[in-house]
KEKE-3310 file (N, C-alpha, C; in steps of 0.2 Angstrom, whole numbers, plus 5000, padded with zeros to 4 digits):
npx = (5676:5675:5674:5671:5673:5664:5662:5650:5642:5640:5635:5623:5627:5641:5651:5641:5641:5642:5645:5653:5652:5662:5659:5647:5631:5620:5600:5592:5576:5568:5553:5550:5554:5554:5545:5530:5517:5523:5529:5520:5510:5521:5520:5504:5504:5512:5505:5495:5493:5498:5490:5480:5487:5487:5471:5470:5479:5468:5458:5460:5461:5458:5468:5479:5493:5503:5504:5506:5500:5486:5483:5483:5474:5461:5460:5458:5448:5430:5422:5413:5421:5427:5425:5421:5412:5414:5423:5433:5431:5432:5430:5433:5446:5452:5451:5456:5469:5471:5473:5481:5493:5490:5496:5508:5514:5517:5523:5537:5540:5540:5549:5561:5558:5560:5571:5580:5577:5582:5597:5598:5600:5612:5622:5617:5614:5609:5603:5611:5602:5591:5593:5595:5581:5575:5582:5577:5561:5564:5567:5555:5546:5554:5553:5539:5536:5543:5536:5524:5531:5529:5517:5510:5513:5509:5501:5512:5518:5512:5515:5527:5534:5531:5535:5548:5549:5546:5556:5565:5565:5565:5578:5585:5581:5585:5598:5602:5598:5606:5617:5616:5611:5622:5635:5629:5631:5641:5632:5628:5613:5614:5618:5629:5648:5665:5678:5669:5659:5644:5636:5627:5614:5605:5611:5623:5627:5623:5632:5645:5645:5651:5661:5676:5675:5679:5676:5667:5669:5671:5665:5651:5649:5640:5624:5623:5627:5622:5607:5610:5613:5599:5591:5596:5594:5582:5578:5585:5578:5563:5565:5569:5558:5549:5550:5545:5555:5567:5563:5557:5570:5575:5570:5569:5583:5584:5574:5571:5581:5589:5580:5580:5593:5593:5584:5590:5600:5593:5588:5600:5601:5593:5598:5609:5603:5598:5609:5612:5619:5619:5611:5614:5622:5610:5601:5608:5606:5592:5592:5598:5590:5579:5584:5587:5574:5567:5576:5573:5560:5560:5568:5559:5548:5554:5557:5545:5537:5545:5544:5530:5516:5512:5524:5529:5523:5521:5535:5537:5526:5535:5546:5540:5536:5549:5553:5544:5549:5561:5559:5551:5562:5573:5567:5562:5577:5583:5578:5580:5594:5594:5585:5593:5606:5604:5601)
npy = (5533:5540:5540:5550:5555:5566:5576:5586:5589:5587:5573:5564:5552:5552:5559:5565:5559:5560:5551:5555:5556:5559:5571:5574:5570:5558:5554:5560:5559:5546:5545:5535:5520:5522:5525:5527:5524:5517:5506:5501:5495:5485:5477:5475:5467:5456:5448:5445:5438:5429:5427:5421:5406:5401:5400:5392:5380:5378:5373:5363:5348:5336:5331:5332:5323:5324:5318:5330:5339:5336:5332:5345:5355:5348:5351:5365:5366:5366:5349:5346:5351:5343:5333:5324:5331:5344:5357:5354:5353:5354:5368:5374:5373:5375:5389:5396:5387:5396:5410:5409:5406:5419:5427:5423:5423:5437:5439:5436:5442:5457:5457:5455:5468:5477:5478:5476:5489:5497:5492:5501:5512:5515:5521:5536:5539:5531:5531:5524:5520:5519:5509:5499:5499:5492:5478:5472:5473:5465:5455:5451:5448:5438:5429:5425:5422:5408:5403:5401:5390:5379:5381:5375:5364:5351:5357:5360:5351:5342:5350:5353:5361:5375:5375:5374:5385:5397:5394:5396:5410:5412:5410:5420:5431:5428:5429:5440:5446:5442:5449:5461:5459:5457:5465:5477:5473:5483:5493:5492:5489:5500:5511:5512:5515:5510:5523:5533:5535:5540:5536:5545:5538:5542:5551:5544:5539:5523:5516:5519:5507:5496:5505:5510:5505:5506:5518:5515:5508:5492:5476:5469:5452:5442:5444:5446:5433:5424:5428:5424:5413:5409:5411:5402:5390:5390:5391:5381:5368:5370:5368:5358:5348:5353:5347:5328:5317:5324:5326:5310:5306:5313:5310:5297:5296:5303:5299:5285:5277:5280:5277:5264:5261:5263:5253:5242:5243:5242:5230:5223:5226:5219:5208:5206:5210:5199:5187:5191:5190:5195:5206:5221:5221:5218:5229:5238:5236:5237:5251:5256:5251:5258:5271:5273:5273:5283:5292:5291:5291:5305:5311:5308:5314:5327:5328:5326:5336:5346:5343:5347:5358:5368:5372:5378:5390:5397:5398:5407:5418:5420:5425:5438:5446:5447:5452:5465:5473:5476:5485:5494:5498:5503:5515:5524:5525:5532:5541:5550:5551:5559:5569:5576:5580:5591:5594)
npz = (5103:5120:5134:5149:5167:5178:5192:5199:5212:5229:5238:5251:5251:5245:5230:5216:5201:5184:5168:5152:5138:5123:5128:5131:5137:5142:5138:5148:5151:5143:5137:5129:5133:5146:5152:5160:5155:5146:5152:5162:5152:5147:5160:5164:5153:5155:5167:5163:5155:5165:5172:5162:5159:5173:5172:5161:5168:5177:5170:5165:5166:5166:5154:5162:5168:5176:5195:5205:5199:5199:5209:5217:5209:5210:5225:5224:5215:5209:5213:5202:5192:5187:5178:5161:5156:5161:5164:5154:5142:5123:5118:5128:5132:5118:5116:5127:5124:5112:5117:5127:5118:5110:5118:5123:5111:5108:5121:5117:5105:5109:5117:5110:5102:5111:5114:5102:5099:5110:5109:5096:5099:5107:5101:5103:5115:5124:5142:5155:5166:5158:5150:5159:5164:5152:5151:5164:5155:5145:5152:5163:5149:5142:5155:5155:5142:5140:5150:5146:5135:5142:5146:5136:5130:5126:5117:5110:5104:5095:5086:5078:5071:5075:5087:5085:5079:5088:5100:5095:5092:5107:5110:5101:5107:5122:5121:5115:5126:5139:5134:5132:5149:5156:5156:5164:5177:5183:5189:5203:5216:5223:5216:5220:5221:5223:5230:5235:5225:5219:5204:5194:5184:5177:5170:5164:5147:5141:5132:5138:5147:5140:5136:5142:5154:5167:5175:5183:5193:5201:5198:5199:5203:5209:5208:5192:5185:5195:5188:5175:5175:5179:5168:5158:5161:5165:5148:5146:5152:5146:5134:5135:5140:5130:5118:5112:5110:5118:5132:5136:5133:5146:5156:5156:5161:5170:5181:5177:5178:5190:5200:5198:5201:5214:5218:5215:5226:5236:5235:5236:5253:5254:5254:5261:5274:5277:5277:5288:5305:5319:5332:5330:5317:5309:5313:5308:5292:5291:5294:5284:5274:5277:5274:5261:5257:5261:5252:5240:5238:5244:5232:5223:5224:5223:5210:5203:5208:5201:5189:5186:5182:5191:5197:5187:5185:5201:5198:5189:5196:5206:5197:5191:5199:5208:5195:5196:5207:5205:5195:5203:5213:5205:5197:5205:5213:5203:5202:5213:5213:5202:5206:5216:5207:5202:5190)
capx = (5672:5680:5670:5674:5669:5663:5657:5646:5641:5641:5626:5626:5632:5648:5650:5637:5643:5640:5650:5651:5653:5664:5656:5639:5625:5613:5594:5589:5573:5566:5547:5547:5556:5552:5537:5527:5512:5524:5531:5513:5509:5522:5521:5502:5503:5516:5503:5488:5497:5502:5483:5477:5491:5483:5466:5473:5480:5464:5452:5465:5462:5456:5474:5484:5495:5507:5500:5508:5495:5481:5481:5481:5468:5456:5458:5456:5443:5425:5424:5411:5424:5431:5422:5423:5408:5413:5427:5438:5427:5436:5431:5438:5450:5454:5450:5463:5476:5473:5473:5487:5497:5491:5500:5516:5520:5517:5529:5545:5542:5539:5556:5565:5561:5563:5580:5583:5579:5587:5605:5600:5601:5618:5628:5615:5614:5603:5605:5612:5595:5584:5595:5591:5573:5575:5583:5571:5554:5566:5566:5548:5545:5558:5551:5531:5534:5546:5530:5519:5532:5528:5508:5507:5518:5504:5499:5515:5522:5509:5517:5535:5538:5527:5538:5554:5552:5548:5562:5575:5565:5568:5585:5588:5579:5590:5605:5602:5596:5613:5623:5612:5612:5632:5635:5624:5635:5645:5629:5624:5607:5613:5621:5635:5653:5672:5680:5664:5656:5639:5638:5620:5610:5601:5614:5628:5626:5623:5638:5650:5645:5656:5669:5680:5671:5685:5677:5660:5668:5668:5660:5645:5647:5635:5618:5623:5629:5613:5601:5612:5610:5591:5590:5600:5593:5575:5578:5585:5572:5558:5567:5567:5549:5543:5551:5544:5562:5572:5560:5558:5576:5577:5562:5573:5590:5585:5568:5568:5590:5592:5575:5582:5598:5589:5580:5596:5604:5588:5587:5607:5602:5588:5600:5613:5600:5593:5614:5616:5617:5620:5607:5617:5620:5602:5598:5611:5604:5585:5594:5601:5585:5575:5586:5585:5567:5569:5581:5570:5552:5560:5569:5554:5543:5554:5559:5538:5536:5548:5539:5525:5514:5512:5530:5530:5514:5526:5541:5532:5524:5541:5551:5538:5534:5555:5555:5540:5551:5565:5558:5549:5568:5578:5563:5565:5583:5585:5572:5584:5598:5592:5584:5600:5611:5600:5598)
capy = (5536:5543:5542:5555:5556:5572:5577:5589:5593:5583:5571:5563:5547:5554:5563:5564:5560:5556:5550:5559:5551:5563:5578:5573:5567:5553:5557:5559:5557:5545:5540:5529:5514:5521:5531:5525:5519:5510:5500:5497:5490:5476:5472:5474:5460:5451:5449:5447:5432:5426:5425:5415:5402:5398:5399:5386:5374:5373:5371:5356:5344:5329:5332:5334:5318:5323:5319:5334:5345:5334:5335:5351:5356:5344:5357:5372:5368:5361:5343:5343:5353:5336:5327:5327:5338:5350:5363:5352:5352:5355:5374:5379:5373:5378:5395:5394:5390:5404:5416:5409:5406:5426:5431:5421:5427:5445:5443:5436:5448:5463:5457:5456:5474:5482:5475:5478:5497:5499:5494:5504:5519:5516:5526:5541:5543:5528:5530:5517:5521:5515:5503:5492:5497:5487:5475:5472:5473:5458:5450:5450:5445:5432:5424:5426:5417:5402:5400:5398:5387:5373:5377:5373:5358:5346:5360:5361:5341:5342:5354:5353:5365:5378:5375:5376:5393:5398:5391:5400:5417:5414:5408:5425:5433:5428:5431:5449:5450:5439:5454:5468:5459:5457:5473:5481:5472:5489:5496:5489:5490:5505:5515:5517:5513:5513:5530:5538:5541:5540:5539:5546:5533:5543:5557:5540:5534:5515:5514:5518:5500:5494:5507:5515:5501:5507:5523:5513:5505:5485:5474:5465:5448:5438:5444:5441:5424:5421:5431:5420:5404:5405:5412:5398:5384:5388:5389:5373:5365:5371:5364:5349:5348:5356:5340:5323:5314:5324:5325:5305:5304:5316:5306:5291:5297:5306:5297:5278:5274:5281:5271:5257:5260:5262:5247:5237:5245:5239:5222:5219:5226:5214:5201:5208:5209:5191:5183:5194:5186:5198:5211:5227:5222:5218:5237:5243:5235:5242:5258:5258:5252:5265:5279:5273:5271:5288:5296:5290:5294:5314:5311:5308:5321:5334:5325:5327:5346:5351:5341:5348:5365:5373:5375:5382:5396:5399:5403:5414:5422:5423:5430:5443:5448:5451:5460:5471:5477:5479:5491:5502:5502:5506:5521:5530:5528:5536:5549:5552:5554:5564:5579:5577:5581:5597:5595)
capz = (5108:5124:5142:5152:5173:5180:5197:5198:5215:5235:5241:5257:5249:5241:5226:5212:5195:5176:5164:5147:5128:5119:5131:5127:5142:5142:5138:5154:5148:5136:5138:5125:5136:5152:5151:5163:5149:5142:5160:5163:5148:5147:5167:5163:5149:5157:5173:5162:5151:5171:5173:5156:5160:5178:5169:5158:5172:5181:5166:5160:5173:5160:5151:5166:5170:5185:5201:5210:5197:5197:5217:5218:5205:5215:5231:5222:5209:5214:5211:5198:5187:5185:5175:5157:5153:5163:5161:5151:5136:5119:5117:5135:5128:5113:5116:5133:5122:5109:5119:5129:5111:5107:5122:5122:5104:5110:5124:5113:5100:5112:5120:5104:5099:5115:5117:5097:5100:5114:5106:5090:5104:5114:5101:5102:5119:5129:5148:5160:5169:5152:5148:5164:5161:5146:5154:5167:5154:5143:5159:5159:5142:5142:5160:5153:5136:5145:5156:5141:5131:5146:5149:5129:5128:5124:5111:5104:5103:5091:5081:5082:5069:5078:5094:5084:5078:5095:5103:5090:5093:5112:5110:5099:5114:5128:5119:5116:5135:5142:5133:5138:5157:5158:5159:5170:5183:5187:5191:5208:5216:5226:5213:5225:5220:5225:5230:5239:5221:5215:5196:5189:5180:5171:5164:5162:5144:5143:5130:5143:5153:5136:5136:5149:5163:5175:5177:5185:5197:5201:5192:5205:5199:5209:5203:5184:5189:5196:5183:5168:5178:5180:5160:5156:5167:5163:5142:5142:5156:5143:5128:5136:5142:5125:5113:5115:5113:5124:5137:5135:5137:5153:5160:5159:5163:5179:5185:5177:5180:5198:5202:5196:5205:5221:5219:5215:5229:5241:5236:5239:5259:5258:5257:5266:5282:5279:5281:5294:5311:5325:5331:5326:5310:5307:5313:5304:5286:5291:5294:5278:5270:5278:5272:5254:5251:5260:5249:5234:5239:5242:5225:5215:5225:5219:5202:5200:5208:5194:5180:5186:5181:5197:5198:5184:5189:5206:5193:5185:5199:5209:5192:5190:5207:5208:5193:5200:5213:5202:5191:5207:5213:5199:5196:5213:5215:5196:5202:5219:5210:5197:5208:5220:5203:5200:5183)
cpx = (5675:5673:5672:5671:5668:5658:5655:5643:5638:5634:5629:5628:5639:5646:5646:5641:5642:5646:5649:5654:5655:5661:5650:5637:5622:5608:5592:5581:5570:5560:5545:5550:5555:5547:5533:5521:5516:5527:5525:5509:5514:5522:5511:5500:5507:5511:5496:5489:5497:5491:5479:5482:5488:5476:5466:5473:5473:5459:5456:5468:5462:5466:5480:5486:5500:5503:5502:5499:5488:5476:5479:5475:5461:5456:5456:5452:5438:5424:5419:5414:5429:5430:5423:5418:5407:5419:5433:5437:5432:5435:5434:5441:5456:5455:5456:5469:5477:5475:5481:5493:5499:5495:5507:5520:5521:5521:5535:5545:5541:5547:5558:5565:5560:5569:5584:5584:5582:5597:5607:5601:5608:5622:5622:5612:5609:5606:5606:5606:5588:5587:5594:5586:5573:5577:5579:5564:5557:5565:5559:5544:5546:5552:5543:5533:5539:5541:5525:5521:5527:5521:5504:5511:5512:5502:5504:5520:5516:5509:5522:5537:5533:5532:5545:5555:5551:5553:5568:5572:5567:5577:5590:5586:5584:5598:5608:5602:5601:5618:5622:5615:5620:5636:5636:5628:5639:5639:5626:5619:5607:5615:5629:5644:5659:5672:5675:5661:5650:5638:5629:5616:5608:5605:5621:5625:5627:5632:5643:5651:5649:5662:5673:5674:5675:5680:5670:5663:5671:5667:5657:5645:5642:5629:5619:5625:5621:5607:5605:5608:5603:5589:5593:5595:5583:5575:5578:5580:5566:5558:5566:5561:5546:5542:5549:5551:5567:5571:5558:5565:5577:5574:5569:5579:5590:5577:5569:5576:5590:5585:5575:5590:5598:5586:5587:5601:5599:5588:5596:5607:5599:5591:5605:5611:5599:5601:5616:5615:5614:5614:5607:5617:5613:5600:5601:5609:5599:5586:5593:5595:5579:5577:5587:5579:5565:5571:5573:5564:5552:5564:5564:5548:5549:5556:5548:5537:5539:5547:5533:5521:5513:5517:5532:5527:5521:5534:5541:5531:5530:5545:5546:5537:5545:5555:5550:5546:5557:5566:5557:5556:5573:5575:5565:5574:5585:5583:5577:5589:5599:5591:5591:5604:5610:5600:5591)
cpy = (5535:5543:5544:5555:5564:5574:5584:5591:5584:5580:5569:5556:5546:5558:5562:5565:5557:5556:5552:5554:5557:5570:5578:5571:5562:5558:5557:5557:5553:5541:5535:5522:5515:5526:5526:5521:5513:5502:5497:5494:5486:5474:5470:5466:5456:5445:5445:5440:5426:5422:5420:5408:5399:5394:5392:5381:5371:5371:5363:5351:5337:5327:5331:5325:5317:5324:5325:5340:5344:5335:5343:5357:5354:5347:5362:5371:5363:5356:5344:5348:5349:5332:5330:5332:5343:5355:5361:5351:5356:5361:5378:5380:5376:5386:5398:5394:5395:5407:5416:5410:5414:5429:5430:5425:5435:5447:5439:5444:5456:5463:5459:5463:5477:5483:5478:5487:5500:5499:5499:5510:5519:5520:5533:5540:5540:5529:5524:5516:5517:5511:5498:5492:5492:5481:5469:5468:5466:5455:5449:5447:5437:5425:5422:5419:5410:5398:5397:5392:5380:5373:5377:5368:5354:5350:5359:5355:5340:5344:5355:5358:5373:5381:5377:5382:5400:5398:5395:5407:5418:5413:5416:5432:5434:5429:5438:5450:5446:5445:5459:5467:5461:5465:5477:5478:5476:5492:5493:5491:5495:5508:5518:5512:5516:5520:5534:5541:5537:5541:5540:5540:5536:5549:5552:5540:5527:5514:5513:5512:5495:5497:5511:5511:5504:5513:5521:5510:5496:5482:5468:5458:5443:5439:5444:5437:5422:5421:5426:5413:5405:5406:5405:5391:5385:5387:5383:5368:5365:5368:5357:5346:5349:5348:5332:5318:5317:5325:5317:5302:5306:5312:5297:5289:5299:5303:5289:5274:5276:5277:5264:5254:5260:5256:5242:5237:5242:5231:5218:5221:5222:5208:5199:5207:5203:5184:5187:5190:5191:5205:5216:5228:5222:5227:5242:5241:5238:5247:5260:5257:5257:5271:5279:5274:5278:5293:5296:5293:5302:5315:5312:5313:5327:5334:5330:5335:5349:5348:5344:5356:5370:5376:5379:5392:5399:5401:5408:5418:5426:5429:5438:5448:5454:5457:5467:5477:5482:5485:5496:5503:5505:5514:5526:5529:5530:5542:5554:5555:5560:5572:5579:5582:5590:5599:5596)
cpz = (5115:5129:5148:5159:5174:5184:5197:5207:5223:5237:5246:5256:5246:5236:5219:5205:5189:5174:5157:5142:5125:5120:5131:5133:5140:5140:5144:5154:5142:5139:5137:5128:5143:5156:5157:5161:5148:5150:5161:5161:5145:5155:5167:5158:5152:5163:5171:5156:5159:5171:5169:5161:5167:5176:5167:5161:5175:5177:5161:5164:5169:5156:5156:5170:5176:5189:5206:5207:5197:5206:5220:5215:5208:5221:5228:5219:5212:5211:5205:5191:5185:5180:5167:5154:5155:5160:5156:5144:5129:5118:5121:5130:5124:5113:5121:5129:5115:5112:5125:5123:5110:5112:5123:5117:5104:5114:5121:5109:5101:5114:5114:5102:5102:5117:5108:5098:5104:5111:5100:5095:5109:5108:5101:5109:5127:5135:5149:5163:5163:5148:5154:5164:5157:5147:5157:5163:5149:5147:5158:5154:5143:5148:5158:5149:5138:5148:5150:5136:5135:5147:5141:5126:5126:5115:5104:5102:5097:5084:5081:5076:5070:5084:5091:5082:5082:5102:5100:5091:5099:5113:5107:5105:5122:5126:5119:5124:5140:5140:5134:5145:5158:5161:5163:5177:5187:5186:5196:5211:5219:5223:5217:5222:5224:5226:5232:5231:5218:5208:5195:5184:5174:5166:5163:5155:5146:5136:5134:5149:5146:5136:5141:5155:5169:5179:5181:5191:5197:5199:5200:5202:5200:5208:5196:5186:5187:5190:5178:5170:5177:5174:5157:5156:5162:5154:5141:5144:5151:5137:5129:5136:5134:5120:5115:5115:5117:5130:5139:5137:5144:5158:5162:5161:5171:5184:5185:5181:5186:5201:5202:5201:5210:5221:5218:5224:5235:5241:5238:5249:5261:5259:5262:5274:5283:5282:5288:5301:5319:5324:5327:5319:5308:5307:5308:5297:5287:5289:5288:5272:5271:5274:5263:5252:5254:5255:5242:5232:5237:5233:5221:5217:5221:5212:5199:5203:5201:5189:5180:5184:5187:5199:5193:5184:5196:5203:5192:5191:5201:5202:5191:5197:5208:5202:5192:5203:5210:5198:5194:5208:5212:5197:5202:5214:5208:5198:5208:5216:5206:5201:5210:5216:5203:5195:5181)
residu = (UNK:UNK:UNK:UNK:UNK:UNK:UNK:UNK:UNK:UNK:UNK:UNK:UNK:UNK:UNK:UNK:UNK:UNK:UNK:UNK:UNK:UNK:UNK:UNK:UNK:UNK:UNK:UNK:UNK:UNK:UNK:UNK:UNK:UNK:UNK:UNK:UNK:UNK:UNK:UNK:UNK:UNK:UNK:UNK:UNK:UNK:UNK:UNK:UNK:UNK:UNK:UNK:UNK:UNK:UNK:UNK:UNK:UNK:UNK:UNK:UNK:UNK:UNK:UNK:UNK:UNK:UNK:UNK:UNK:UNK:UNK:UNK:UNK:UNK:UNK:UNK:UNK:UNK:UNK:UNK:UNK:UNK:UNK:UNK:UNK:UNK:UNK:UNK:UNK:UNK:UNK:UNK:UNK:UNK:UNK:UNK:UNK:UNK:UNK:UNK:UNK:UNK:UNK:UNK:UNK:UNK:UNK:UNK:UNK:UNK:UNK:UNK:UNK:UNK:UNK:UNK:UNK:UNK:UNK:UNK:UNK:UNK:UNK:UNK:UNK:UNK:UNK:UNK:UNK:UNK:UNK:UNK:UNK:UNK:UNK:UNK:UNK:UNK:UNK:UNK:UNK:UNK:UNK:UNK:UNK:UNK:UNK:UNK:UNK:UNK:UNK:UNK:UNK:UNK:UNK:UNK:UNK:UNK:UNK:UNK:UNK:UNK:UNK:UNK:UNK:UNK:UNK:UNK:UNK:UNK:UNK:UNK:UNK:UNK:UNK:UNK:UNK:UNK:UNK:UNK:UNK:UNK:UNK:UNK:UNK:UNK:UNK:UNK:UNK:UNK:UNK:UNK:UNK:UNK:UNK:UNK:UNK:UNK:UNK:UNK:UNK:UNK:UNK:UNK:UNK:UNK:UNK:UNK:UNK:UNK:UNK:UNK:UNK:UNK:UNK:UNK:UNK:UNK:UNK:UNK:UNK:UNK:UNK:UNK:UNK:UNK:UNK:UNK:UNK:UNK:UNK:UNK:UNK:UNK:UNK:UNK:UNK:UNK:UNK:UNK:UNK:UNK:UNK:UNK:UNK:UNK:UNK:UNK:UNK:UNK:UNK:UNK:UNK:UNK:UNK:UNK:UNK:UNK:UNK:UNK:UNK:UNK:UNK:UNK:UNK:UNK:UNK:UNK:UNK:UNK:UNK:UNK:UNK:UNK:UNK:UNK:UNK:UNK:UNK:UNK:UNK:UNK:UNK:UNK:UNK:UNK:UNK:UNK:UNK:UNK:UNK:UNK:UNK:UNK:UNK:UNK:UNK:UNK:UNK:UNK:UNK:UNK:UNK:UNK:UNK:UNK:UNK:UNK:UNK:UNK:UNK:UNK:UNK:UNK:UNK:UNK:UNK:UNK:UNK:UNK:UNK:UNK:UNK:UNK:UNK:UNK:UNK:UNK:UNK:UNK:UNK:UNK:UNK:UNK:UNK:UNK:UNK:UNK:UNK:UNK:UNK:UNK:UNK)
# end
């Protein structure tokens, strides 16, 4: 297979051009990955899963053991939703995490076969343009069902072989969507590349971000960077969290040992200051004992925000929020392009 450029006619950004597979166009068209139903029903579900998982947090106050989550629950919700015969009662509950559970497994296994039929279409002709859609609606998925491994931790340390074959569906999830993403790096946010040319999104095939890359330009490599790192970072984060032994280990390698090493390191200033004789030095040990019990107090405030579920909800929020934007983006400047072309 051979991917040929061809400009076609002058925009006010340079020159407009697609790249062809053996003479052949993209679908400029296909609705079934970028139909507008279908965008709306997974950013719809993505948004409507964002929502149970909230729902969840504040009716699971009884349950909840970090003080970042338990503070914050106690301003938003009315106090007598604290008590145990109130919202924390076993049916919430239980019903809170069906419906969270039904939705989770809806977004891996929506990723998984959006991203599988997407590859099974790169030799017949998938756009550049609906393969970032695809992209994108994994991203979604991915970021959703992540968010639910952690607001069903309690659910799923109860069922460890329930969480293990969740974990290997995401694990097979994010691996399709790291070789999708990579990619897409010679298509940057503004479709504009080297030598004054605009390449078509939606009359490129996506095959061509595998072969004849030269003819796209660049390759953008800090936003893949970034998007690998936060797919990467949050996976393992989740895995960690999900299992009671390697969230037991983490707990005591990054919260219990530097605690302990900070304390060690205070009681050698306390004796420090006590032979000290001379003013200065006296100040200078304080100092130094200040800026420890400092360091530590910010250390385990943010050690506890990132154990915590709220952080998780503002993940989420933020990861979907971004890829809102990303998809109107990618929509209108396809659409731009596209009339532009005059096909």
């Amino acid at each position: 297979m051979i991917c040929t450029a061809t400009s076609y006619g002058k925009i006010p950004t340079g020159w407009n051009t697609s790249i062809e597979v053996n003479g052949v166009k993209a679908v400029a068209d296909d609705p079934d990955i970028a139909g507008i139903g279908v965008t709306i029903g997974f950013m719809l579900s993505a948004y409507v899963t964002l929502l149970l998982v909230i729902i969840h947090y504040l009716f699971n106050y009884q349950d909840t053991q970090n003080p970042i989550d338990r503070a914050w629950i106690r301003i938003l919700t009315p106090k007598a939703w604290n008590s145990p015969q109130g919202r924390s009662s076993k049916k919430w509950t239980q019903a809170l995490e069906s419906a969270v559970l039904m939705y989770s497994d809806t977004q891996v296994l929506t990723g998984i076969a959006i991203l599988l039929g997407a590859y099974s279409q790169l030799r017949r002709g998938i756009s550049v343009y609906h393969w970032q859609v695809t992209v994108q609606l994994a991203w979604f998925s991915s970021m959703t069902h992540l968010t639910t491994l952690t607001s069903l931790r309690a659910y799923f340390r109860e069922r460890p072989m329930m969480a293990r074959w969740r974990v290997s569906f995401m694990g097979v999830t994010l691996l399709l969507l790291a070789i999708a993403l990579v990619p897409t790096g010679y298509v940057n946010f503004s479709n504009s590349f080297e030598n004054d040319v605009v390449v078509d999104t939606k009359l490129t095939p996506a095959v061509c971000l595998y072969l004849n890359r030269h003819l796209l330009g660049s390759f953008n490599m800090a936003p893949i960077a970034l998007s690998l790192s936060i797919l990467l970072t949050s996976y393992v984060t989740r895995v960690v969290k999900l299992f009671t032994p390697l969230s037991d280990r983490a707990h005591k390698r990054l919260r219990i040992k530097p605690g302990n090493i900070v304390k060690d390191c205070f009681d050698r200033t306390e004796i420090g200051r006590a032979e000290s004789s001379g003013v200065v030095e006296k100040i200078a040990w304080i100092s130094l004992q200040y800026f420890l019990m400092l360091s530590y107090v910010l250390f385990k405030a943010i050690y506890e925000i990132g154990e915590s579920m709220l952080w998780e909800i503002i993940w989420l929020v933020t990861a979907l929020v971004w890829g809102t934007l990303r998809l109107i983006s990618l929509r209108l400047q396809a659409d731009t392009d596209y009339n532009a072309s005059g096909e």
